[in-house]
C-alpha angles and dihedrals in degrees: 000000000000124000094252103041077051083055094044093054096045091052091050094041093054089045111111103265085251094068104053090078078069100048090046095052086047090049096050097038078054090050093040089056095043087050096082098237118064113238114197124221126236088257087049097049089046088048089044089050093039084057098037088059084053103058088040089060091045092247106154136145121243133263090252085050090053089046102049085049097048084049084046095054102039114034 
């Protein structure tokens, strides 16, 4: 095992149990996007349908509310 998979390991395995949930959702988001094709998760496929009914019912924000995002985000 190399030095820094050793080091990995020993960081997750010291991590309060409440906190692995977390490590195993980043490392399968992390093995989702290296697999070539893209797999959503439950949570991903509710949020793509959510948004899906909205633009079928023609629900969708202005150009002023896009703008002030985008400056929100980033900077």
């Amino acid at each position: 095992m190399s030095p820094k998979r050793q080091n990995l390991l020993e960081r997750v395995a010291a991590l309060p149990e409440e906190l692995l949930g977390e490590v195993e959702e980043t490392v399968d988001e992390i093995l989702r996007w290296h697999d070539g094709v893209y797999r959503l998760s439950d949570d991903e496929r509710a949020a793509m349908r959510k948004g899906m009914e909205a633009a079928r019912r023609g629900d969708f924000v202005s150009d002023e509310e896009m703008a002030a995002f985008y400056r929100r985000i980033c900077g």
